[in-house]
TORKOL-4160 file (C-alpha; in steps of 0.2 Angstrom, whole numbers, padded with zeros to 4 digits, m for minus):
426
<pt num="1" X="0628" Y="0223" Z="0260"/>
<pt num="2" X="0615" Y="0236" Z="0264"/>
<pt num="3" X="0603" Y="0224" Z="0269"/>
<pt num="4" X="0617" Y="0218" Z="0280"/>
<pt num="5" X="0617" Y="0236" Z="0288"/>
<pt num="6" X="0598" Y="0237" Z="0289"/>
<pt num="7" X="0599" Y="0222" Z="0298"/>
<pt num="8" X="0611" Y="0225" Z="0308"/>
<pt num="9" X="0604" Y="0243" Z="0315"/>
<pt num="10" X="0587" Y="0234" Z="0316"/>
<pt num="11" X="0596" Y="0223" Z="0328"/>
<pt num="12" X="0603" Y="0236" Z="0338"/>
<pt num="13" X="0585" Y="0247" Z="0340"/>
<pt num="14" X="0579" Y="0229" Z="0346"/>
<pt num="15" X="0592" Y="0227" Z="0358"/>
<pt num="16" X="0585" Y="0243" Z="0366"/>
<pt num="17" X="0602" Y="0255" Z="0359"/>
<pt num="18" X="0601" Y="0274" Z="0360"/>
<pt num="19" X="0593" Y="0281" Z="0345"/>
<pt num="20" X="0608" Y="0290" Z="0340"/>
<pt num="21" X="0618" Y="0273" Z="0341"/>
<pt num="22" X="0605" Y="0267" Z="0330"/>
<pt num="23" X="0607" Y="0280" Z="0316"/>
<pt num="24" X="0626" Y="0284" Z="0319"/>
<pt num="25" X="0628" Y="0264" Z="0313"/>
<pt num="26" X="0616" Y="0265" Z="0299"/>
<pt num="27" X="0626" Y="0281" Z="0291"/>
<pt num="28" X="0643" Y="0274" Z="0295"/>
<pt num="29" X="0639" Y="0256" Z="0287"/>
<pt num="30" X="0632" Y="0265" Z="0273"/>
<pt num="31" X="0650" Y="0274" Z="0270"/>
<pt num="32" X="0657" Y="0257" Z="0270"/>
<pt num="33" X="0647" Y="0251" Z="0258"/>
<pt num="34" X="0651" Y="0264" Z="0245"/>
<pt num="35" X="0668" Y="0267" Z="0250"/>
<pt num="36" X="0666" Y="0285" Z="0258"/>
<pt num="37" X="0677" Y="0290" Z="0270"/>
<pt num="38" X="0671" Y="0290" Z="0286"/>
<pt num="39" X="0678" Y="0307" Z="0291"/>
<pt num="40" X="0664" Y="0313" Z="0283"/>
<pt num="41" X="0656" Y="0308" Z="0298"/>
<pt num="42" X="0664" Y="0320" Z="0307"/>
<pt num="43" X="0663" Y="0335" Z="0295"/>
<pt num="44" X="0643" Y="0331" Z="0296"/>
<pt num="45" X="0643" Y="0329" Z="0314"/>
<pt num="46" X="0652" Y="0349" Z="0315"/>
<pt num="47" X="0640" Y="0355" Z="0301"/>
<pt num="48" X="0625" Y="0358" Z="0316"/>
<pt num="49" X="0637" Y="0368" Z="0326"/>
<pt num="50" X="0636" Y="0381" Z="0307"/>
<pt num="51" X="0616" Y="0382" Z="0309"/>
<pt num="52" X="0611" Y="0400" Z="0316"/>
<pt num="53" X="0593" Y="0393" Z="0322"/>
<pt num="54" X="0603" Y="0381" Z="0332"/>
<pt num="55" X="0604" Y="0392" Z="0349"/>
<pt num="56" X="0584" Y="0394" Z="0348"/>
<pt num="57" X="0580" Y="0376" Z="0352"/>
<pt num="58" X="0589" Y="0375" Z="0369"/>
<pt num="59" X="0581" Y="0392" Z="0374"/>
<pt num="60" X="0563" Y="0388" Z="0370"/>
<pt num="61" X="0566" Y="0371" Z="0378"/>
<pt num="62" X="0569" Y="0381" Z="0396"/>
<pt num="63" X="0558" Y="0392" Z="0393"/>
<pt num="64" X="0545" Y="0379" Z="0393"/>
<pt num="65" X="0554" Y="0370" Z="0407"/>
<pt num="66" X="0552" Y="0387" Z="0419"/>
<pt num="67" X="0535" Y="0389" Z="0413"/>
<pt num="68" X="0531" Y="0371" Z="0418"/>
<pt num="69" X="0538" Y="0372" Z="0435"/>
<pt num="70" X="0529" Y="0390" Z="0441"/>
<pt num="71" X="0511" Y="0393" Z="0443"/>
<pt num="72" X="0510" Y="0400" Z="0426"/>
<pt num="73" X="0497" Y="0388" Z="0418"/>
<pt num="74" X="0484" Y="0392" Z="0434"/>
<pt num="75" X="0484" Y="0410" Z="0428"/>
<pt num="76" X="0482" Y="0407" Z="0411"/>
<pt num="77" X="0468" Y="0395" Z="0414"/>
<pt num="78" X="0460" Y="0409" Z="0424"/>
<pt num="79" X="0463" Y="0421" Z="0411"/>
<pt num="80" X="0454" Y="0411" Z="0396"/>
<pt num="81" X="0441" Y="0406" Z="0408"/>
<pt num="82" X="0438" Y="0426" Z="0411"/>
<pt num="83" X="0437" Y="0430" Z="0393"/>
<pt num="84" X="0427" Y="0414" Z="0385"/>
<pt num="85" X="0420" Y="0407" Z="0400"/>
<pt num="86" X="0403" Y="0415" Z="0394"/>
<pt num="87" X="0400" Y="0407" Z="0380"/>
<pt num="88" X="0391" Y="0389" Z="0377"/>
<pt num="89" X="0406" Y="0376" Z="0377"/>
<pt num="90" X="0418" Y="0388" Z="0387"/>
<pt num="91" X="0425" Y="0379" Z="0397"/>
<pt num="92" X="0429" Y="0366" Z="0383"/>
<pt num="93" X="0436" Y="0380" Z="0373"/>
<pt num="94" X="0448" Y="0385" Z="0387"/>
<pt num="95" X="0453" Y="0369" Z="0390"/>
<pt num="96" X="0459" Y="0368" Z="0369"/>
<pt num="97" X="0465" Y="0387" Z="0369"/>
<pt num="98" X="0476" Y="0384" Z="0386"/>
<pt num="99" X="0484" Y="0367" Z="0381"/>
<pt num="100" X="0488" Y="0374" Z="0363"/>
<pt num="101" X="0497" Y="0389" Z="0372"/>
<pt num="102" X="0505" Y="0378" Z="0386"/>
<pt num="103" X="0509" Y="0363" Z="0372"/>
<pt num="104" X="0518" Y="0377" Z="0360"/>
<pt num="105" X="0529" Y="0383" Z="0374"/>
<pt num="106" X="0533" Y="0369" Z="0384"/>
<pt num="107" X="0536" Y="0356" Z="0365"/>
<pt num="108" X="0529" Y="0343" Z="0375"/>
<pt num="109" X="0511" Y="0337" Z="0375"/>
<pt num="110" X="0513" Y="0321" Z="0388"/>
<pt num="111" X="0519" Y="0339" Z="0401"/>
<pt num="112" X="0503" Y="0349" Z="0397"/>
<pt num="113" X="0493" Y="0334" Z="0401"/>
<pt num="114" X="0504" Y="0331" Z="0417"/>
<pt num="115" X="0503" Y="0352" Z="0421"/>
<pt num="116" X="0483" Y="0357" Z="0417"/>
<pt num="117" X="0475" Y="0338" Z="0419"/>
<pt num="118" X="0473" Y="0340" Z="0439"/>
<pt num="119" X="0467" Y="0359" Z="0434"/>
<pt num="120" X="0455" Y="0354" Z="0418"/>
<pt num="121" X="0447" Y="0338" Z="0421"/>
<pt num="122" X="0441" Y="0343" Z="0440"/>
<pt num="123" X="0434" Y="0361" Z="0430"/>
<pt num="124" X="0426" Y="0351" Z="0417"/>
<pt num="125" X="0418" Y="0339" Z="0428"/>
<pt num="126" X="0413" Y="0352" Z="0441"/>
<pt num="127" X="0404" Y="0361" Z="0428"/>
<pt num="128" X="0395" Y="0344" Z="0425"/>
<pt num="129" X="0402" Y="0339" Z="0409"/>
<pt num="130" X="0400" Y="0320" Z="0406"/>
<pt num="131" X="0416" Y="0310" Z="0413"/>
<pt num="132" X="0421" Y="0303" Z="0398"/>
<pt num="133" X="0420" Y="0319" Z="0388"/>
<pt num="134" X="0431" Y="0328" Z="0400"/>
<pt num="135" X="0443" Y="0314" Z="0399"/>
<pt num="136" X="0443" Y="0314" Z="0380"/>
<pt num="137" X="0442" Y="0333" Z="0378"/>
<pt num="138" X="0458" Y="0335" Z="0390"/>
<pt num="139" X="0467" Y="0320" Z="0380"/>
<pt num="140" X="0466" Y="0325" Z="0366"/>
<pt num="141" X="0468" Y="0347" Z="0371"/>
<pt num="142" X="0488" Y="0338" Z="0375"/>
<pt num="143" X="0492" Y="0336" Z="0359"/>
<pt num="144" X="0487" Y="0353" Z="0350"/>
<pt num="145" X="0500" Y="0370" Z="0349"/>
<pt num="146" X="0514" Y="0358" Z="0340"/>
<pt num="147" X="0511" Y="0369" Z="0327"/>
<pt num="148" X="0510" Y="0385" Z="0337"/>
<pt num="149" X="0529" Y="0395" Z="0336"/>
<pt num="150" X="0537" Y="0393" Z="0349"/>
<pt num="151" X="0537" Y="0375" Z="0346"/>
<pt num="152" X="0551" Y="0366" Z="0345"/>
<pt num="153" X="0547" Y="0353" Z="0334"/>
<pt num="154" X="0543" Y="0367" Z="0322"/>
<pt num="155" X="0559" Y="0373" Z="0323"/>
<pt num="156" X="0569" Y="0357" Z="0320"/>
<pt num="157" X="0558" Y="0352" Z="0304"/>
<pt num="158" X="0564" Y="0369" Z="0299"/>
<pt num="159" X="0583" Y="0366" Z="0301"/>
<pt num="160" X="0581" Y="0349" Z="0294"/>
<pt num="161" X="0571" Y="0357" Z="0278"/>
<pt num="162" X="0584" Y="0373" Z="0276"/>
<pt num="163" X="0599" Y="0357" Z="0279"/>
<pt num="164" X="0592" Y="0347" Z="0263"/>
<pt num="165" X="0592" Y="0364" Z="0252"/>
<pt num="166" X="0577" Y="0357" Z="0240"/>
<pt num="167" X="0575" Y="0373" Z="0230"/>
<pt num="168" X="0563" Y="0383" Z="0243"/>
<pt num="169" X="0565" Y="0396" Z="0251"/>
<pt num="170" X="0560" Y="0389" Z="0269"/>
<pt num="171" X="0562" Y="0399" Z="0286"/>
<pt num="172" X="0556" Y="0397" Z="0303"/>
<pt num="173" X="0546" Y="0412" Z="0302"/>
<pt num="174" X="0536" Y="0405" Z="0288"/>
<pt num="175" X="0534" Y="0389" Z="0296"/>
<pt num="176" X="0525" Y="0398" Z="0312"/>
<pt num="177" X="0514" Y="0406" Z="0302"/>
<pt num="178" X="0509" Y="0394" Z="0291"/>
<pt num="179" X="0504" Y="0383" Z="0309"/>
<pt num="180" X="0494" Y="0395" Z="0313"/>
<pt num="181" X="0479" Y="0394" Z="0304"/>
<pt num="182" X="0477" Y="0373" Z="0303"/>
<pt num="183" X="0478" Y="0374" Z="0322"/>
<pt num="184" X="0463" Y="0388" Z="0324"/>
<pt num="185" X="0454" Y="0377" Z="0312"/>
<pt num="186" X="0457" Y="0361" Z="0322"/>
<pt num="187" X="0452" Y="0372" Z="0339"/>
<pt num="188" X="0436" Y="0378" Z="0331"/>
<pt num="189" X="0430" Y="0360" Z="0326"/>
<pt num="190" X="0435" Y="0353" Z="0342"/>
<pt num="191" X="0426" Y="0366" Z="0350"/>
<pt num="192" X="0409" Y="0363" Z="0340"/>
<pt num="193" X="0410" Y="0346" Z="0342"/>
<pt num="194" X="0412" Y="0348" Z="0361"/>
<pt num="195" X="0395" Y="0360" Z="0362"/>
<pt num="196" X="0385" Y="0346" Z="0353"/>
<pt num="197" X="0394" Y="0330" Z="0364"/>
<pt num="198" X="0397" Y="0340" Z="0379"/>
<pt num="199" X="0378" Y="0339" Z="0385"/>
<pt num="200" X="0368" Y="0353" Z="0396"/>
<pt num="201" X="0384" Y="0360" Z="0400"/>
<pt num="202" X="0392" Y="0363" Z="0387"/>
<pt num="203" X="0375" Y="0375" Z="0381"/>
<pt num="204" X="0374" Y="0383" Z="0396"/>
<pt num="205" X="0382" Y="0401" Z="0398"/>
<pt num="206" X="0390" Y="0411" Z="0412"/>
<pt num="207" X="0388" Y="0429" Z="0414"/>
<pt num="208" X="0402" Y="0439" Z="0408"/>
<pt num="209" X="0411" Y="0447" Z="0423"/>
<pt num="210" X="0421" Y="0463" Z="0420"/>
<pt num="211" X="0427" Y="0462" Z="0437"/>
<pt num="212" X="0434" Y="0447" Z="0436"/>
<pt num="213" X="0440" Y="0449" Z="0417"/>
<pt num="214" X="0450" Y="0464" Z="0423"/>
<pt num="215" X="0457" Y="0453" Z="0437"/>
<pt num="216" X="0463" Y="0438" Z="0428"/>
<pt num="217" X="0473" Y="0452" Z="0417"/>
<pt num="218" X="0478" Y="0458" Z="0433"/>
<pt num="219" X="0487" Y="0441" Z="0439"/>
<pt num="220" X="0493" Y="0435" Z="0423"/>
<pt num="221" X="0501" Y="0452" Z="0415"/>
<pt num="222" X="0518" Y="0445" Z="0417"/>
<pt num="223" X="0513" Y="0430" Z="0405"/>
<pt num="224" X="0505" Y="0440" Z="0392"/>
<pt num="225" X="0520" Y="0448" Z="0384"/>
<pt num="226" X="0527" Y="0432" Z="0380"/>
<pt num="227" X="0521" Y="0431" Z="0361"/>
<pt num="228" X="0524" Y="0446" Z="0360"/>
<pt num="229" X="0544" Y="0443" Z="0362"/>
<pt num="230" X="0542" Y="0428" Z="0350"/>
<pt num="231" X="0529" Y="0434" Z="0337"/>
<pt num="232" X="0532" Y="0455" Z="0338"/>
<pt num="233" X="0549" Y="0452" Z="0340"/>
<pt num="234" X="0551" Y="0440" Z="0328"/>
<pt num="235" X="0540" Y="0449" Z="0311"/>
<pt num="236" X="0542" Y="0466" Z="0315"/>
<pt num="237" X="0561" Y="0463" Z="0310"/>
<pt num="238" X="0568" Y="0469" Z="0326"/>
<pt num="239" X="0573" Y="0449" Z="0334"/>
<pt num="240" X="0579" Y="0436" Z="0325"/>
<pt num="241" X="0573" Y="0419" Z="0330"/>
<pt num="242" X="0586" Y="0415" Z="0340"/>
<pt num="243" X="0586" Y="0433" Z="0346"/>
<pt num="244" X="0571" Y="0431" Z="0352"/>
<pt num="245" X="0570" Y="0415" Z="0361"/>
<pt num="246" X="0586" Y="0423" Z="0372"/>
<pt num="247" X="0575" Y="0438" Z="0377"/>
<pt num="248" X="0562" Y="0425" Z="0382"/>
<pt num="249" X="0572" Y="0416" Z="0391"/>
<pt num="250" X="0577" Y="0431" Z="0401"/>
<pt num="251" X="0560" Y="0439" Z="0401"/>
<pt num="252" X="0554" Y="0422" Z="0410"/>
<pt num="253" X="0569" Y="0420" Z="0422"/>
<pt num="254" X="0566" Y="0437" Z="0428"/>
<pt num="255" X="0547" Y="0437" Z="0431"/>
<pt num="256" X="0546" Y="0416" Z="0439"/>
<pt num="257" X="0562" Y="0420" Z="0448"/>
<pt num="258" X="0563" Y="0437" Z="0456"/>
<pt num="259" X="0544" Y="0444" Z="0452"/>
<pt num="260" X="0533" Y="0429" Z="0455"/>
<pt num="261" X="0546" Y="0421" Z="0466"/>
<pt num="262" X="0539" Y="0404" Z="0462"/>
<pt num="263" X="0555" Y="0397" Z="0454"/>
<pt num="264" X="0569" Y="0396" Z="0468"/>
<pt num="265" X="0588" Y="0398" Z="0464"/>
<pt num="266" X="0593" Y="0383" Z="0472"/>
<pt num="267" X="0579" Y="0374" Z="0458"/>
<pt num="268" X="0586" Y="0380" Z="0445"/>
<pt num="269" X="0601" Y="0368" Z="0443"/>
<pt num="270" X="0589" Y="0354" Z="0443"/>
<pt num="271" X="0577" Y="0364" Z="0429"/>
<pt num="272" X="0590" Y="0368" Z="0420"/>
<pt num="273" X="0599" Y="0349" Z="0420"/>
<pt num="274" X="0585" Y="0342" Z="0416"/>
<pt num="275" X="0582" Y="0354" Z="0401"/>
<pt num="276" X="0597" Y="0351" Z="0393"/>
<pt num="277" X="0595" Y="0335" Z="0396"/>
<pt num="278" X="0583" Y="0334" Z="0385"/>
<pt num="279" X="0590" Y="0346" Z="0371"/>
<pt num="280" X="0607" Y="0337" Z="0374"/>
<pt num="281" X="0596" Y="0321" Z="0368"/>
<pt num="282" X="0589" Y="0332" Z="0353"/>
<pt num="283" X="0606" Y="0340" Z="0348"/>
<pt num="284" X="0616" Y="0322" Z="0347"/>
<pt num="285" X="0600" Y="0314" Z="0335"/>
<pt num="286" X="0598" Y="0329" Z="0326"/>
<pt num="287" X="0619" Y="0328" Z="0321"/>
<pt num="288" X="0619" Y="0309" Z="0317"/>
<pt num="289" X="0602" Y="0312" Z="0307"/>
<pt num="290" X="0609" Y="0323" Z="0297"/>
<pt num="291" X="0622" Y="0312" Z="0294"/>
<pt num="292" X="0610" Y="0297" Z="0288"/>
<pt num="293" X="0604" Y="0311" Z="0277"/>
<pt num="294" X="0619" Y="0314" Z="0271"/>
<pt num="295" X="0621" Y="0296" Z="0265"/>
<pt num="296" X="0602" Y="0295" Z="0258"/>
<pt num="297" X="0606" Y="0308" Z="0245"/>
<pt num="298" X="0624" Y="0298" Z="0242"/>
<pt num="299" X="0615" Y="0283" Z="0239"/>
<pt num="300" X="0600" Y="0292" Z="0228"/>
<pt num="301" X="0589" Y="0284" Z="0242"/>
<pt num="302" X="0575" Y="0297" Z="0238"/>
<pt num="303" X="0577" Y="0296" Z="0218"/>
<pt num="304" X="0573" Y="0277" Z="0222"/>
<pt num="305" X="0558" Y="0281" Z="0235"/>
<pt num="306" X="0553" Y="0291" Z="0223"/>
<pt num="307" X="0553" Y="0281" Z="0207"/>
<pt num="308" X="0546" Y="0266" Z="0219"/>
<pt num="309" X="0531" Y="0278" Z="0223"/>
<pt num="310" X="0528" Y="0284" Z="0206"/>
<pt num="311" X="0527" Y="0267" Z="0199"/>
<pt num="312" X="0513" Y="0262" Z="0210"/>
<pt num="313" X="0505" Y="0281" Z="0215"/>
<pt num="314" X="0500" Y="0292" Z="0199"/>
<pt num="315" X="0495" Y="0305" Z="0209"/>
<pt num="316" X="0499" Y="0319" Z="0222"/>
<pt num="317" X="0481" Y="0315" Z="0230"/>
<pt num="318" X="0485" Y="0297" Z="0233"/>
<pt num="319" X="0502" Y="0302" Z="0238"/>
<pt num="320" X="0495" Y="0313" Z="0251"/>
<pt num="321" X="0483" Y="0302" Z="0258"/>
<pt num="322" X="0496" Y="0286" Z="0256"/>
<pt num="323" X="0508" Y="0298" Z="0267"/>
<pt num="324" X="0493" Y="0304" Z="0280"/>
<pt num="325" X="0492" Y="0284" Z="0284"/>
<pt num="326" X="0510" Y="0283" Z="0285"/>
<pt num="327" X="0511" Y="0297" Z="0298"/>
<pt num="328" X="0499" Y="0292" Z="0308"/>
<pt num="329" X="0507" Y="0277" Z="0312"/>
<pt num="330" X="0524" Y="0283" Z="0315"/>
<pt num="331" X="0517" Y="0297" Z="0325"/>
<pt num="332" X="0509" Y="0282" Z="0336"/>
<pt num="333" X="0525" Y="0273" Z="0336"/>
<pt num="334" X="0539" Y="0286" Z="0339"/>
<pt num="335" X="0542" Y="0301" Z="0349"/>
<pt num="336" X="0541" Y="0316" Z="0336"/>
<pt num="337" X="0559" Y="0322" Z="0337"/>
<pt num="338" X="0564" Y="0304" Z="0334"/>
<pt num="339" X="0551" Y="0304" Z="0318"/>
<pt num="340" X="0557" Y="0321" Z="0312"/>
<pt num="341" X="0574" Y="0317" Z="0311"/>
<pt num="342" X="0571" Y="0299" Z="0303"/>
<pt num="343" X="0559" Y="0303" Z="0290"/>
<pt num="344" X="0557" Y="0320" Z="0285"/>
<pt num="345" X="0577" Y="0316" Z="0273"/>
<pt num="346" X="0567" Y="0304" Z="0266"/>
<pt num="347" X="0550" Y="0309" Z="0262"/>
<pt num="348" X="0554" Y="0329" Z="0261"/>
<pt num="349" X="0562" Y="0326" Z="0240"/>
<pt num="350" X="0550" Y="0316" Z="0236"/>
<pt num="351" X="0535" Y="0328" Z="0242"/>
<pt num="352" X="0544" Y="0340" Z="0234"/>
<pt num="353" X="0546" Y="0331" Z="0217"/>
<pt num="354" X="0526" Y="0329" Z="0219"/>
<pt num="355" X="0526" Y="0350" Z="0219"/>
<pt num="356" X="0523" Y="0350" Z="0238"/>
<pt num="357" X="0527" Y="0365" Z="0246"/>
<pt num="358" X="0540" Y="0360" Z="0259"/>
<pt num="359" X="0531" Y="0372" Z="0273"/>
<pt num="360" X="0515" Y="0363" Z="0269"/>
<pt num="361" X="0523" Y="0348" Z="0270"/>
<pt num="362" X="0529" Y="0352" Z="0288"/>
<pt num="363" X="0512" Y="0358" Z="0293"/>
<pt num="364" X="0505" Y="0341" Z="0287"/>
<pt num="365" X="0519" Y="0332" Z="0298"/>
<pt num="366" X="0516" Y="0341" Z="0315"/>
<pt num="367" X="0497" Y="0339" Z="0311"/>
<pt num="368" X="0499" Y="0319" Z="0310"/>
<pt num="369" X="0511" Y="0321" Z="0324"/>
<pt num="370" X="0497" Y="0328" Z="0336"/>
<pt num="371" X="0485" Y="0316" Z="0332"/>
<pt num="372" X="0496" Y="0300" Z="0332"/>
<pt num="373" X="0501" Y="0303" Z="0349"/>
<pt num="374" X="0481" Y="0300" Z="0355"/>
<pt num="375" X="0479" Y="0284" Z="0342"/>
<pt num="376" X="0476" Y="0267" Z="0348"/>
<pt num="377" X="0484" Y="0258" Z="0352"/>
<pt num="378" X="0501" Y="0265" Z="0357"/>
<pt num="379" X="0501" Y="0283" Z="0357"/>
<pt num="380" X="0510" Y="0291" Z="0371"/>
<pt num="381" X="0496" Y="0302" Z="0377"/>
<pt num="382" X="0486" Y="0287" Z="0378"/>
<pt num="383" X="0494" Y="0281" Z="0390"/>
<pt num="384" X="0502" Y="0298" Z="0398"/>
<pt num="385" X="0483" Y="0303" Z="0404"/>
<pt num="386" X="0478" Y="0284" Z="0409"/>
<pt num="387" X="0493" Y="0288" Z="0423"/>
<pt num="388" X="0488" Y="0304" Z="0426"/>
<pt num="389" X="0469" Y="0302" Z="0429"/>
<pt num="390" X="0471" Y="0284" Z="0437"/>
<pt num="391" X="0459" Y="0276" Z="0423"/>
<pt num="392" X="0463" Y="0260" Z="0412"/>
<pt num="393" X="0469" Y="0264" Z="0395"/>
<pt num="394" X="0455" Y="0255" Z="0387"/>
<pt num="395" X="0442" Y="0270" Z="0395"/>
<pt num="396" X="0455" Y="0283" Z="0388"/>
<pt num="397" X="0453" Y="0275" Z="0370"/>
<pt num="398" X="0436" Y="0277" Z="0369"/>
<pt num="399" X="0434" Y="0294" Z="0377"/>
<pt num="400" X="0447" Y="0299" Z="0365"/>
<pt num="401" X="0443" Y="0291" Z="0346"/>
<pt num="402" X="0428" Y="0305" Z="0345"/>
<pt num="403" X="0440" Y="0318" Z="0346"/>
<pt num="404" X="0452" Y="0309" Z="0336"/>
<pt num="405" X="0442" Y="0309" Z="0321"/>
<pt num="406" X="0437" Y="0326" Z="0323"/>
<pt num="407" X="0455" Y="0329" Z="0321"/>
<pt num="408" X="0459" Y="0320" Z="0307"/>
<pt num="409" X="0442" Y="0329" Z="0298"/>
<pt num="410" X="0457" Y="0346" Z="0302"/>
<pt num="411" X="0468" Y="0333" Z="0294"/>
<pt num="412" X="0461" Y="0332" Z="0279"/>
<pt num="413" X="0455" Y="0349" Z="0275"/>
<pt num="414" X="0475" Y="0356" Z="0283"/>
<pt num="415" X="0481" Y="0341" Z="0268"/>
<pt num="416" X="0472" Y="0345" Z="0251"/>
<pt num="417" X="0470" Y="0364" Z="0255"/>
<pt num="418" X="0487" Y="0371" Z="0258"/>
<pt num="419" X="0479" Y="0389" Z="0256"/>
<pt num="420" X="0474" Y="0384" Z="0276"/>
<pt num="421" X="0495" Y="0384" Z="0277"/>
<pt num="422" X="0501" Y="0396" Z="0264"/>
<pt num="423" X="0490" Y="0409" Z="0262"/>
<pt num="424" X="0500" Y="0421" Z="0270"/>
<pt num="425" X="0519" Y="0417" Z="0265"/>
<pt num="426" X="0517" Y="0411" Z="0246"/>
């Protein structure tokens, strides 16, 4: 009977069903089969509406939404190019530096590549980098800042973690600064990689203008009080997390709406529509998933995993790297809220019975999430920039898989050395 179930929820995701319908189906015909009442359906449907980190993921979602539709990413390009411009690879740097801000913000890497691709790739190839650098280098700069706070995604592996109660202490603020570190290591190796593949221009180096230092602050001085609302707020003790997302949200309204005035009123029904939207689409996954989850332990589907594992993997190395493999694909395969909510119930008790920190294992998701979605041949970015520059997805892979595997070096040192993720919360 519970191949029956598989079966028939395969069919439904074949047929091209809502992912939620998809799940929904899966728990319920699970039930069935043990005999569980399906109310519980309902009581795990409510139990989201309990979570106090619930309210932060809508906020942060408009925030980056507002941020996407000003002229907020021009300034802070302008600003990283005023402070890092001088040094050899600059411009590459500010390329990674600005998408991981714009990518933590926004959640999305597909809209940072859509937002600071027509501003990057023109800069990059301007400053006579080589064509298929640029279009590597700006690619792959979409996908990092998953792992930066505000993220989203960083949030949601966070509720799902604290949902499952596996014996760990795990809160949103540890999980943003654990990200932190693994994502400067993946900029810096990025970044030296670019000054050695990125020809005469990435060795040659502009003055360093205080003038226009002083002027790019000048511009962007409403934007750089943002981490401070999320990070200061957040660690001095002063906000909560969803605390802070609200005094974002009001922070940006105010400054891209009456100081900037680059947001109209009459837009903001549309920004806000299609925000929720989206979080709407997150909120009514996120419930179901935690439903399946709810039938997972139930059905001791873990403990089984687990035991599967065990019998064929003798150590946590293997399972690391068995589980690196794993998320690659799936991060190549499925959007990354789609993968959190679908995996992370499964393979979160097992990393933990492997004596995996459950932060660490969340910084090792996000970290295969970013680089999944720019591996041939289906991630979304892939495709995302081979629309947005006008160039065939063949040319995109191959600009891309040098910064690929420069990436999953990061990989590998974020995996086997969780100091990189836990040296300042364990």
């Amino acid at each position: 009977m519970t191949y029956a179930a598989a079966f028939a929820t395969l069919v439904l995701g074949l047929l091209g069903q809502p992912l939620f319908v998809v799940i929904l189906t899966f728990a319920m015909l699970g039930f069935v089969v043990q005999d569980i009442p399906l109310s519980v359906i309902g009581a795990e449907l409510y139990r989201i509406t309990d979570t106090p980190l619930l309210a932060a993921i809508p906020l942060f979602t408009f925030v980056g939404f507002l941020l996407s539709e000003s002229n907020s990413s021009t300034r802070i390009v302008k600003l990283t190019d005023a402070f890092f411009g001088w040094m050899p690879s600059g411009l590459a740097f500010i390329s990674l530096t600005t998408c991981a801000f714009f990518t933590a913000f926004t959640g999305a890497s597909g809209a940072t590549i859509v937002a600071l691709g027509a501003l990057l790739l023109p800069a990059l190839r301007h400053a006579k980098y080589p064509e298929k650098f640029s279009l590597g280098l700006v690619t792959s700069s979409g996908s990092l800042g998953l792992l930066l706070p505000p993220s989203v995604p960083l949030i949601l592996f966070g509720i799902l973690a604290q949902q499952m109660n596996q014996g760990y202490n795990i809160t949103i603020e540890d999980l943003f600064i654990a990200g932190l570190m693994p994502t400067a290591l993946m900029i810096i190796l990025l970044a030296i990689y670019s000054f050695f593949a990125g020809g005469k221009a990435a060795r040659k180096r502009l003055p360093f203008s205080f003038k226009n230092t002083l002027t790019a602050l000048w511009e962007a001085k409403w934007e750089l009080p943002l981490p401070v609302f999320v990070l200061g707020g957040i660690y001095s003790g002063y906000f909560a997390v969803s605390e802070a997302a609200a005094m974002t949200v009001f922070y940006t309204f105010v400054v891209e709406v009456f100081i900037y005035r680059e947001i109209r009123l009459r837009d903001l029904t549309r920004i806000t529509s299609d925000a929720m939207v989206m979080v709407g689409g997150i909120m009514l996954v996120l419930a179901t998933a935690l439903a399946l989850g709810n039938y997972f332990v139930d059905a001791q589907v873990p403990s089984k995993v687990f035991n599967f594992i065990q019998t064929h993997v003798h150590s946590k190395i293997a399972f690391l790297l068995l589980l690196n493999v794993f998320l690659l694909l799936l991060g190549a395969m499925l959007d990354i809220f789609a993968a959190l909510v679908l995996v992370v119930p499964l393979i979160l008790p097992v990393a933990v019975a492997f004596g995996i920190d459950p932060v660490h294992l969340g910084i090792i998701f996000l970290a295969n999430m970013q680089i999944g979605y720019m591996t041939p041949p289906i991630g979304m970015n892939l495709f995302i920039a081979s629309y947005r520059f006008d160039k065939p997805v063949t040319a995109i892979y191959r600009a891309s898989l040098p910064f690929m595997l420069v990436l999953l070096v990061a990989l590998i040192a974020i995996t086997y050395v969780p100091w990189l993720s836990l040296a300042f919360i364990r």
